[in-house]
N, C-alpha and C positions, 0 to 999 in steps of 0.2 A: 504494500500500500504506500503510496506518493506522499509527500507532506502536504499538496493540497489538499487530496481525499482525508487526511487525516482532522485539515483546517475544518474542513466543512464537515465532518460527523459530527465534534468537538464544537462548531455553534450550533449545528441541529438538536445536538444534546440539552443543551443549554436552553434552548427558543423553546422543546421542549418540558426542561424542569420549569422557564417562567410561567410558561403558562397552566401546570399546572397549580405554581403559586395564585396565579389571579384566580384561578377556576374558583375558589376557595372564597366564598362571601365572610361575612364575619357572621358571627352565631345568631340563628335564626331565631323570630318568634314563631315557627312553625313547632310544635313539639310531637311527638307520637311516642309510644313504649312497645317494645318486643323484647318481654325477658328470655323469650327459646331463641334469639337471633345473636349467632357465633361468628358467620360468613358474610362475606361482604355479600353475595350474593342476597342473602335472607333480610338484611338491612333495606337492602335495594325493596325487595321488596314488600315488605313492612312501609316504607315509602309510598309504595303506589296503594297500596290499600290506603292509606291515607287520604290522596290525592281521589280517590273514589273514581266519580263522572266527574268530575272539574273541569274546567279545561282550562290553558295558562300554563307559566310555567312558576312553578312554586320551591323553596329552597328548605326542606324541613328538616329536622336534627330529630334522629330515630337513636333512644338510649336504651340503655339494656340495664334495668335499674336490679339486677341481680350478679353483673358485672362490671357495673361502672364503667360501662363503654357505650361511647356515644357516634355516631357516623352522621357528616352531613352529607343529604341526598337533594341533589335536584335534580323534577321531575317535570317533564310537558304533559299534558293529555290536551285532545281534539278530539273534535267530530269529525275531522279529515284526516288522512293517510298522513305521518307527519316525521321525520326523521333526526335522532340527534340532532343538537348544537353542536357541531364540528369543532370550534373553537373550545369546546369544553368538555370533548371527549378526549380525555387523555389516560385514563388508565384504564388498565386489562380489564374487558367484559363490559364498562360499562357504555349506555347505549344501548343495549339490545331493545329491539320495538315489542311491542306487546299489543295485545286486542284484548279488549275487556278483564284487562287485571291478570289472564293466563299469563304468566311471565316465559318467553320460549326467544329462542335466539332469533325467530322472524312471525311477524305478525302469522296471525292463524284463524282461519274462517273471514279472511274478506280478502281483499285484493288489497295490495300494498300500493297501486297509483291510483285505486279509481275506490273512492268512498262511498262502503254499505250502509244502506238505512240502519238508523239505531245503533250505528259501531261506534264505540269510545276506544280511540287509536290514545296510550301513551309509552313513554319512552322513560328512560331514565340518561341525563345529562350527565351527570356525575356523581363519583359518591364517594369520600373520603374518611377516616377516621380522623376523629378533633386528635388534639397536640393532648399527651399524657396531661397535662396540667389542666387542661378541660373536665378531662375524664374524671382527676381526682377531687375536683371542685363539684363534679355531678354527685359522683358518690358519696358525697359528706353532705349535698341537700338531700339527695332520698332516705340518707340514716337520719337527718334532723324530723325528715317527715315522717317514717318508721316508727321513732320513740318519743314518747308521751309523759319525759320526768315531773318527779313531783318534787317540788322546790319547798325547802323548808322553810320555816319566817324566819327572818333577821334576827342575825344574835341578838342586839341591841333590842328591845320592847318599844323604845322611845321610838326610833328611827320612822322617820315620814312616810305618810300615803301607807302604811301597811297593818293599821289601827283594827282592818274587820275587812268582811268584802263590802259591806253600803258603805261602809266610809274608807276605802280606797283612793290614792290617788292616779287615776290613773294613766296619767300621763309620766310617774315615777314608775309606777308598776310595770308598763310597756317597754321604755325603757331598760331598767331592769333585765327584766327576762331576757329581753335581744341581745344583752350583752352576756349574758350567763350563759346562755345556748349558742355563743357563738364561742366563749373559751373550753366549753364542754364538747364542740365541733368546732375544732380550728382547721382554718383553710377552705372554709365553704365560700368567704368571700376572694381566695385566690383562683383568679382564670378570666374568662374573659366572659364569663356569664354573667351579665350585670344589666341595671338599666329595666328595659322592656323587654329582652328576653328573658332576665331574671325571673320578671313577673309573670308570663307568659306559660315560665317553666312551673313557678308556683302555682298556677293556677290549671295547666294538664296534672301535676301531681293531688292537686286538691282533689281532681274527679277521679283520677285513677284509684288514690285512698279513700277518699269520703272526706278527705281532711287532708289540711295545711298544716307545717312546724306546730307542737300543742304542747303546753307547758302546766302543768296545776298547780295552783300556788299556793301555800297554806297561811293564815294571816297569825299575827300576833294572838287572837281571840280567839283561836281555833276553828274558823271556819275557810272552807277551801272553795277554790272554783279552777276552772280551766280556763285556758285564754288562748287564740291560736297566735301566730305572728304573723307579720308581713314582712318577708325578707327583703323586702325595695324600701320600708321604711321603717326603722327602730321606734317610730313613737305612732307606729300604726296596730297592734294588739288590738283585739277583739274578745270579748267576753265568749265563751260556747253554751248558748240557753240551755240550763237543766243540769248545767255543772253544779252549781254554788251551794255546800251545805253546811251547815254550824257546827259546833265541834261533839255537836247529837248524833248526829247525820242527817237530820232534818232539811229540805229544801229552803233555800233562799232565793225564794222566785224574783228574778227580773226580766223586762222584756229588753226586747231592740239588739241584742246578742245575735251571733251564728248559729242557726240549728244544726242540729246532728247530735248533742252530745249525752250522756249518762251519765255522765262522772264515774269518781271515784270512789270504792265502798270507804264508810268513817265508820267506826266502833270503838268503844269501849276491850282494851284488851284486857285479859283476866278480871272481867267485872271489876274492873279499878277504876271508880269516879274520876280519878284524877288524870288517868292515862287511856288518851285517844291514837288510836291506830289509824292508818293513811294508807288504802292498797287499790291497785287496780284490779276488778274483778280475775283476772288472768294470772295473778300475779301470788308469790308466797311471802315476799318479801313487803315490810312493813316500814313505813318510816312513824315513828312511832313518840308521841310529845308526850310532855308532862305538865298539868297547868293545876293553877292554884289561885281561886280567886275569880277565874275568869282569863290570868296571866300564864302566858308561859313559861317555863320553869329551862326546860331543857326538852331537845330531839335529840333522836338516834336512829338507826337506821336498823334494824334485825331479820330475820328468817322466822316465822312463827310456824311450827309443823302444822297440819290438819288434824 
C-alpha cells in the first residue's frame, strides 16, 4: 500500500469517527425501559416499540434499569417507504428498515419503493451506548427511586420546621430530605442527565414504579409521613396523601398531597407506651424511638423477629 492510499484510509477513518461523534445528540427527553434488553440489537428495538405508529424522527434513551445501561436510539417511522439517515448510519447493523415494528434486515409484507395502505415503514438511525458516566448517574436515580428510607427526626428537639407533620416547615423539610438522599446516593447528580431530561427521566420512572424518589420522615412528636422529591428541584417535595400518622399510628388526614400512598406500619413495640416502632409493611427491620412526654428521647434502628 502507497503512502497516498494510506493518507486517504487514515482521513476516511477519521471523517468516519467524526461523524459518529455528531451522530450522538445530547440526552434525550424521550425515555422508555427494557430490563431483558442486553444487545444492541434488542435496545434498537425496544426503541421502535416506543416510536409505535409515529411518524418523525424521534431521539429516545432506552435504559435497562436492572443494569444500568442506557443506549440512545434514533428512530424514523412513515406512512411511506423510507430509508436510513445516511449521515447517521455509522455503526454495524444499524438502519435496518422494518414494517410494522417486525424488526428484519428488509422491510416485509409491502414493497420497499411503492407505499401499502395502512403500512407504518420505520427505520432505526442510530443507536449508541451513553458514556459509563451516564450509565452510572442512571443507576443511582432508579436505586433513589427503588428505596423508600425512613428518616429519623433530628437529634436536636428544638431544631426548625420539624415540630409534628401540621406544623412542618416545609420548605426546611424538602430541602432537607434532597440533600440527605442525595449523600445517601452520591453521584446521581454526576452525568449529563440534568435539566428537562432529568425530569422527563423522573417522571417515565414515576409511571414505571407508581412513584418518584420517596422518603418518610419521622417528626420530633412522633408522627410520620412520606414525601416524594423532585430531583430538578431541592425545595420541590410533595406530601404522599394517606402517608401521615401520629406516633399511635392513627391517620393525619391532609389533602392537596400525591396519591398513591399507604405509608408506613407505626406501633407500639413490646407494648411499651413509651417506644414507637417505624417499618414498612415489607420490611423486618424497625427504626425504633423513645418519647416521653410527647418528646423524643432517643432512635435506633433494630431487626425485630416475627
Amino acid at each position: 500500500m502507497n503512502a497516498f492510499a494510506r493518507i486517504v484510509i487514515a482521513l476516511c477513518a477519521g471523517f468516519a469517527a467524526q461523524i459518529s461523534t455528531n451522530a450522538r445528540a445530547e440526552i434525550s427527553e424521550n425515555w422508555t425501559f427494557c430490563d431483558s434488553c442486553t444487545t444492541k440489537r434488542q435496545f434498537e428495538s425496544a426503541a421502535l416499540a416506543w416510536l409505535g405508529n409515529n411518524t418523525g424522527t424521534y431521539v429516545v434513551e432506552v435504559g435497562n434499569t436492572a443494569s444500568s445501561t442506557v443506549y440512545q436510539v434514533s428512530v424514523t417511522g412513515s406512512n411511506v417507504p423510507i430509508t436510513p439517515n445516511d449521515a447517521q448510519r455509522v455503526n454495524e447493523g444499524a438502519g435496518a428498515p422494518v414494517v410494522n415494528l417486525v424488526y428484519t434486515e428488509y422491510a416485509t409484507g409491502a414493497d420497499e419503493t411503492t407505499a401499502s395502505p395502512g403500512a407504518h415503514y420505520a427505520v432505526v438511525n442510530y443507536s449508541i451506548p451513553e458514556a459509563s458516566q451516564t450509565n452510572t448517574q442512571f443507576g443511582k436515580i432508579v436505586a433513589m427511586v427503588k428505596m423508600e428510607p425512613i428518616l429519623g427526626p433530628p437529634p436536636n428537639p428544638g431544631t426548625p420546621g420539624y415540630d409534628s407533620f401540621y406544623g412542618r416547615d416545609m420548605a426546611i423539610v424538602s430541602r432537607d430530605l434532597w440533600q440527605t438522599m442525595s449523600i445517601h446516593y452520591p453521584g446521581w447528580q454526576q452525568g449529563q442527565i440534568a435539566g428537562n431530561p432529568l425530569k422527563a427521566l423522573q417522571n417515565a420512572l414515576n409511571m414505571l414504579r407508581g412513584k418518584g424518589p420517596t422518603a418518610c420522615q419521622v417528626f420530633v412528636n412522633g408522627d410520620v409521613a412520606c414525601f416524594q422529591l423532585n430531583l430538578a428541584d431541592e425545595n420541590a417535595a410533595r406530601y404522599v396523601t394517606g402517608t401521615a400518622k401520629d406516633a399511635e399510628g392513627r391517620p393525619l388526614p391532609e389533602s392537596g398531597g400525591l396519591g398513591g400512598g399507604s405509608g408506613i406500619n407505626v406501633n407500639h413495640i413490646s407494648n411499651n407506651p413509651y417506644v414507637t416502632g417505624y417499618q414498612f409493611p415489607s420490611g423486618s427491620w424497625w427504626l425504633m424511638c423513645t418519647y416521653v412526654g410527647g418528646v423524643k428521647v432517643s432512635c435506633r434502628v433494630e431487626w425485630v423477629a416475627e
